[in-house]
C-alpha positions in Angstrom: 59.9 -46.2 122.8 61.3 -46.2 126.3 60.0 -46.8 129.3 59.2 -43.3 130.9 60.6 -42.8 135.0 57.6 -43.0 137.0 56.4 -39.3 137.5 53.5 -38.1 140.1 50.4 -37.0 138.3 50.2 -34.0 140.4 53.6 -32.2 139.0 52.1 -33.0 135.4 50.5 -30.3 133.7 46.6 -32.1 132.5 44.2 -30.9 129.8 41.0 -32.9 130.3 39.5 -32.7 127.0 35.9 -33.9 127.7 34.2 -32.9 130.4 30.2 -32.4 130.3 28.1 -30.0 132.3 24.3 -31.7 133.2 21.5 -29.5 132.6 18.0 -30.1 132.4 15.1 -29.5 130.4 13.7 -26.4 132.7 17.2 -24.8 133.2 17.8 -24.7 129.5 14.1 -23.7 128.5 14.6 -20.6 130.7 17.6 -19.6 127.6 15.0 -20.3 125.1 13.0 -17.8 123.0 9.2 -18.6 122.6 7.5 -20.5 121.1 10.3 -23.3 121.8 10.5 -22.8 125.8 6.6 -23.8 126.2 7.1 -26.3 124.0 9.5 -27.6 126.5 8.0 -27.0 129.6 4.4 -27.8 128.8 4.0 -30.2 126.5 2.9 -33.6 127.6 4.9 -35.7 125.0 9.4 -35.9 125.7 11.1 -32.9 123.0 14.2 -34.5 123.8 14.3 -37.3 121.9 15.6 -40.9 123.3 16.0 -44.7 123.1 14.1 -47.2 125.3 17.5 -48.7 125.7 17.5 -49.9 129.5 21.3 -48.3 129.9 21.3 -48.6 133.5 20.5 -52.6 133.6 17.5 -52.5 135.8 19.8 -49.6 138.3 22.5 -52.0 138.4 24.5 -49.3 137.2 24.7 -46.3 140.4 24.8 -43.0 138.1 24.7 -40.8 140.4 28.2 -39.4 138.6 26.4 -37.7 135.9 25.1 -34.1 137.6 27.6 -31.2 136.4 24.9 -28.6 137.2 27.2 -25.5 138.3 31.1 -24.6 138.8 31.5 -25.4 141.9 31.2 -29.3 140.4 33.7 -28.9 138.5 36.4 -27.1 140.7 35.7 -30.2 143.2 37.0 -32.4 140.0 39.7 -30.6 139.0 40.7 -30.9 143.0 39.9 -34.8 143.3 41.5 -35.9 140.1 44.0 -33.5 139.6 42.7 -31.6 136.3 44.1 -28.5 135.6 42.3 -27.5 132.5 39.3 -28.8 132.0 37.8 -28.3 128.2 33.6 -29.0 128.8 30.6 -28.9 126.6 27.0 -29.0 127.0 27.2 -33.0 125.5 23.3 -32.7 123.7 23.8 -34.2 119.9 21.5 -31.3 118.2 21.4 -33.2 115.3 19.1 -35.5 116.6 16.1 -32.7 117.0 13.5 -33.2 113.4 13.1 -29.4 113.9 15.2 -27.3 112.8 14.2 -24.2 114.3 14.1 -25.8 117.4 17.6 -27.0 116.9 18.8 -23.3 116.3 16.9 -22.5 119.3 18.7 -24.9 121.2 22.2 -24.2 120.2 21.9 -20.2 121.2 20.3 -21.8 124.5 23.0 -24.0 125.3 25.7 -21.2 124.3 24.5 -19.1 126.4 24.4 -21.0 129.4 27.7 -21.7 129.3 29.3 -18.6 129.0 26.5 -17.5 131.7 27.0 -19.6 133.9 30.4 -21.8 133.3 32.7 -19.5 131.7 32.2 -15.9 132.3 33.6 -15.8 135.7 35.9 -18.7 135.9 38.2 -20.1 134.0 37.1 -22.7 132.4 37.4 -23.9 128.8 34.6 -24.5 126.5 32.7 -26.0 123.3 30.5 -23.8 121.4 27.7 -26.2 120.6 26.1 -26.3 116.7 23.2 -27.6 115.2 24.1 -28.4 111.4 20.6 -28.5 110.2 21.0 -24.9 109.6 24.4 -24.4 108.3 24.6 -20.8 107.7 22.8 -19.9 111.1 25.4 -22.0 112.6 27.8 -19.7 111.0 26.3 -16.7 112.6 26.3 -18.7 116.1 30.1 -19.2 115.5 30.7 -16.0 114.5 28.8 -14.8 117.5 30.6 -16.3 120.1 34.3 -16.5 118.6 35.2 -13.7 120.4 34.9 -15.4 123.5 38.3 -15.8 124.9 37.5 -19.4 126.6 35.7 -21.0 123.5 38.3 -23.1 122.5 36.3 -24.8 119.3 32.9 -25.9 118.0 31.4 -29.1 119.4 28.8 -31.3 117.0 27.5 -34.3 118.2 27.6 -37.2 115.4 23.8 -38.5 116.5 21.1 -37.7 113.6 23.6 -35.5 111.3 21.6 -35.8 107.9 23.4 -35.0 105.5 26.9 -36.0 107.1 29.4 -34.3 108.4 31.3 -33.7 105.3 28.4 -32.5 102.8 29.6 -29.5 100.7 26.1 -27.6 102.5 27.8 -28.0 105.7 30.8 -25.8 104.3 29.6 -22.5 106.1 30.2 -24.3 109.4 34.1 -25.3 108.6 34.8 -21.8 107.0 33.3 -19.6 110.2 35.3 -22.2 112.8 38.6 -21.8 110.1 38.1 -17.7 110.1 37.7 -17.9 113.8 40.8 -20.0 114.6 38.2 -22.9 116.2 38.7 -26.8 116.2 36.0 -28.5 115.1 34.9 -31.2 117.8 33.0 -34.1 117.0 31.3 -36.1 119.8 30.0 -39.8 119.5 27.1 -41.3 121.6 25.6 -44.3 122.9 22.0 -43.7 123.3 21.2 -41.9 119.9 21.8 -45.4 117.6 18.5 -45.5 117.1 19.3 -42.4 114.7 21.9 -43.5 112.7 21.8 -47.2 112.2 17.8 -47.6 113.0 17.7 -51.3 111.5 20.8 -52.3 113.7 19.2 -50.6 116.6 15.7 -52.4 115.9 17.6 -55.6 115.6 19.9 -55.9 118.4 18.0 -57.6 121.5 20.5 -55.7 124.4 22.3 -52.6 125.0 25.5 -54.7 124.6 25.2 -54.5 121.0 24.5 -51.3 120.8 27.4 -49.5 123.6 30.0 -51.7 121.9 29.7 -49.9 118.3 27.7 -46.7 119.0 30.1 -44.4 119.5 33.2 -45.9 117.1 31.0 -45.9 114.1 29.4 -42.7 114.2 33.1 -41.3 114.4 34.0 -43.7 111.6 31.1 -42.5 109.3 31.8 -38.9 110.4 35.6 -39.7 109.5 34.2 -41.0 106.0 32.7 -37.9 105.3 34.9 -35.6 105.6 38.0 -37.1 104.0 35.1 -38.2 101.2 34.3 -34.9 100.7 37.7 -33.2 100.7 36.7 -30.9 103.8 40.5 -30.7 105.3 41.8 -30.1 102.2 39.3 -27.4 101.5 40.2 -25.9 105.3 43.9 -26.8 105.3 44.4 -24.9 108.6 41.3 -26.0 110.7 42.0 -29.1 113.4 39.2 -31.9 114.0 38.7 -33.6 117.2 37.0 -37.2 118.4 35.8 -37.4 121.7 34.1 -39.9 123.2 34.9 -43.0 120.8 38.3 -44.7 121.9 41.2 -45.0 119.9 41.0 -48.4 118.2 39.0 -47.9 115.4 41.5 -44.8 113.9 44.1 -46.8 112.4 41.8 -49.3 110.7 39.7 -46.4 109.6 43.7 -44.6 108.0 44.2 -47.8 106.5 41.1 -49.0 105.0 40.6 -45.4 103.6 44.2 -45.7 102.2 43.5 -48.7 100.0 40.0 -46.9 99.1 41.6 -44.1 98.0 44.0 -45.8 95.7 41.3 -47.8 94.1 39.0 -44.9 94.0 41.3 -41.4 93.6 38.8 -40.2 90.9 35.9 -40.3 93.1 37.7 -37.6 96.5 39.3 -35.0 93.2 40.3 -32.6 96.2 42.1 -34.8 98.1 45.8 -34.6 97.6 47.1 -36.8 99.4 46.7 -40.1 100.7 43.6 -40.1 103.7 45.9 -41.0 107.0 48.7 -38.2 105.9 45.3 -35.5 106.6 44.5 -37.3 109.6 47.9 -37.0 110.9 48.1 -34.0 110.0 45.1 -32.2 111.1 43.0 -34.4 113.0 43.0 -35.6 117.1 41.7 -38.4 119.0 40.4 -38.4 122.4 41.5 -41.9 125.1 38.2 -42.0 126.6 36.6 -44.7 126.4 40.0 -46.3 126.6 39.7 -49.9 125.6 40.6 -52.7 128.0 42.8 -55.4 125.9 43.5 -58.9 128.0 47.4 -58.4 127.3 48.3 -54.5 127.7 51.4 -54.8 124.9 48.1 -54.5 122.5 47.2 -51.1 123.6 51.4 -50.4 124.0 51.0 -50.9 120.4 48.0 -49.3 119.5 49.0 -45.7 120.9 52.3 -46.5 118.8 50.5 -46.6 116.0 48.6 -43.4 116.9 51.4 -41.7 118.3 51.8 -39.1 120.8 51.3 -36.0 118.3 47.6 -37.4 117.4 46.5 -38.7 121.2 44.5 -36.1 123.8 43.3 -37.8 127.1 39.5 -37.4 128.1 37.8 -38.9 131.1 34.4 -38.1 130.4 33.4 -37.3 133.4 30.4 -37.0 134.8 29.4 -40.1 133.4 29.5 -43.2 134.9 31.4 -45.0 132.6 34.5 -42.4 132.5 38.4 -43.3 132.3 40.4 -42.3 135.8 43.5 -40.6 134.6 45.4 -43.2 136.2 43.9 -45.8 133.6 45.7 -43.7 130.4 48.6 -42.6 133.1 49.6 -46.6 133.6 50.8 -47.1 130.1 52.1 -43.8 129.8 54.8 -44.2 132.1 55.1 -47.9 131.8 56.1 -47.9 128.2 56.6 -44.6 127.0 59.1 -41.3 127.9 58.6 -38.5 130.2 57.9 -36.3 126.4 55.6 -38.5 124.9 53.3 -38.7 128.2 53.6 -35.0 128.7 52.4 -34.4 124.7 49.1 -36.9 125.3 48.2 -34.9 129.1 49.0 -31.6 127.7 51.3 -30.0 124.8 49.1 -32.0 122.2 45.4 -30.8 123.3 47.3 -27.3 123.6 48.5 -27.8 119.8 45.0 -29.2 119.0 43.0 -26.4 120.3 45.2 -23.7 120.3 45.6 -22.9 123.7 47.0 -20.2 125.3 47.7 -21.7 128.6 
């Protein structure tokens, strides 16, 4: 690849494709049908579940970044860091709630605040959030807000999914977002560990441990499961996304699968073809949280082996912890050319999402 001519952010064209809107418990218990909004607003014992995980290092950490609480947040972004199209969600992993109804509950809740709110009179892009612990009533949600011009795709946060992503009872989902012409968007997390790998999380003595692999291997278990299960070759035509995970653990996870797959063809019967030609072909990867190698040929290399049809850049923002778009921008146009860098800030989300922008 060449190197690209140095280009000013502001003439480039730049889908964001992670951007989270804040909102509390009382704002979203006001969207909430009873008995669930009480339950939120008068019960003396947390609904949300989380870790004890001391994230912000004794306040060490300033977060005062992560409040997206109404537009007017977000047009201030797009001005200060130059984001023309900003794709947000509501960023809370339903599959973390034991209740199921409360879950559903949740989902219409958080749907409906966004187009209230976010969408309906700006123009904004958005993620419909689903709970999976209900898979035909996340059908209906789908189904339900399709029609929605700015609903771009489905998000699911890969915190607490039991079964996985991929289980055949989860099919309902994939169909509704395939009919509907929606990616599916999956979402890792830090602070819900403690679902998915409780032993690690009971076993690690610091948050280190537990931020460093959090997010990479509930995408790599989510990743699993669906190439396991066959799901993109049941719904040839539906795109999957992964936010919120970096970028280094997709080609190990196209490789090892590979060498799986050609010890163990008999067990994935619907796949039919090898695991990284599907994930080339219909699957999408997120830069945030871009990693930080000590020599930056590594990551030259790593986005090779990615390439520009498969890479979207994210910042994360609000959080505290999100990627400036000058951090992906800087190898961009250092090793790559003026097309590849334009597919990564915008013709590949476009492609990914469908976009009509």
């Amino acid at each position: 690849m060449t190197q690209a001519t140095p280009g000013s952010v502001a003439e480039t064209t730049v889908v964001d494709t992670d951007v989270h809107i804040t909102v509390d418990e009382e704002r979203i218990a006001k969207y909430l049908d009873e008995p669930y909004r009480s339950s939120i607003t008068d019960s003396p014992h947390p609904v949300f579940p989380s870790s004890s995980w001391d994230q912000r290092m004794g306040g060490k950490i300033d977060d005062h970044f992560s409040t997206f609480t109404d537009p007017e947040d977000i047009q201030q972004f797009q001005a200060d860091f130059q984001i023309e199209y900003p794709i947000i969600n509501t960023f809370e992993p339903l599959g973390k709630f034991s209740q199921p109804d409360l879950a559903v509950n949740l989902m219409r809740a958080y749907n409906d605040l966004l187009l209230d709110v976010f969408l309906d009179d700006y123009d904004f892009l958005g993620l419909a959030a689903i709970a999976t612990q209900k898979p035909q009533e996340a059908a209906a949600e789908i189904n339900r807000v399709a029609d929605e011009d700015q609903i771009v795709g489905i998000y699911i946060g890969t915190s607490g999914e039991y079964p996985p992503v991929g289980d055949p009872s989860n099919d309902p989902i994939y169909k509704a977002a395939a009919d509907n012409d929606l990616s599916v968007v999956f979402h890792g997390n830090g602070d819900e560990f403690m679902f998915d790998f409780p032993h690690h999380n009971k076993g690690f003595n610091n948050y280190f441990e537990v931020q460093t692999l959090g997010h990479a291997w509930q995408q790599m278990a989510a990743m699993s499961s669906l190439l396991g299960e066959g799901v993109p070759a049941k719904f040839p035509d539906l795109n999957f996304v992964f936010l919120e995970a970096g970028i280094g653990w997709v080609p190990y996870m196209m490789h090892r699968m590979n060498k799986i797959y050609r010890m163990r063809r008999s067990e994935v019967p619907l796949l039919e073809q090898s695991p990284e030609e599907y994930v080339r072909d219909q699957f999408y990867v997120a830069s945030q949280p871009l990693g930080e190698p000590n020599n930056g040929d590594d990551m030259k290399r790593l986005i090779e082996t990615l390439g520009a049809d498969m890479l979207m850049f994210a910042t994360d923002y609000p959080h505290w912890d999100f990627d400036h778009l000058e951090e992906m921008d800087k190898y961009l146009q250092h090793y790559f050319t003026p097309e590849e860098r334009r597919k990564v800030l915008y013709e590949t989300p476009v492609e990914a999402f469908g976009l009509n922008i």
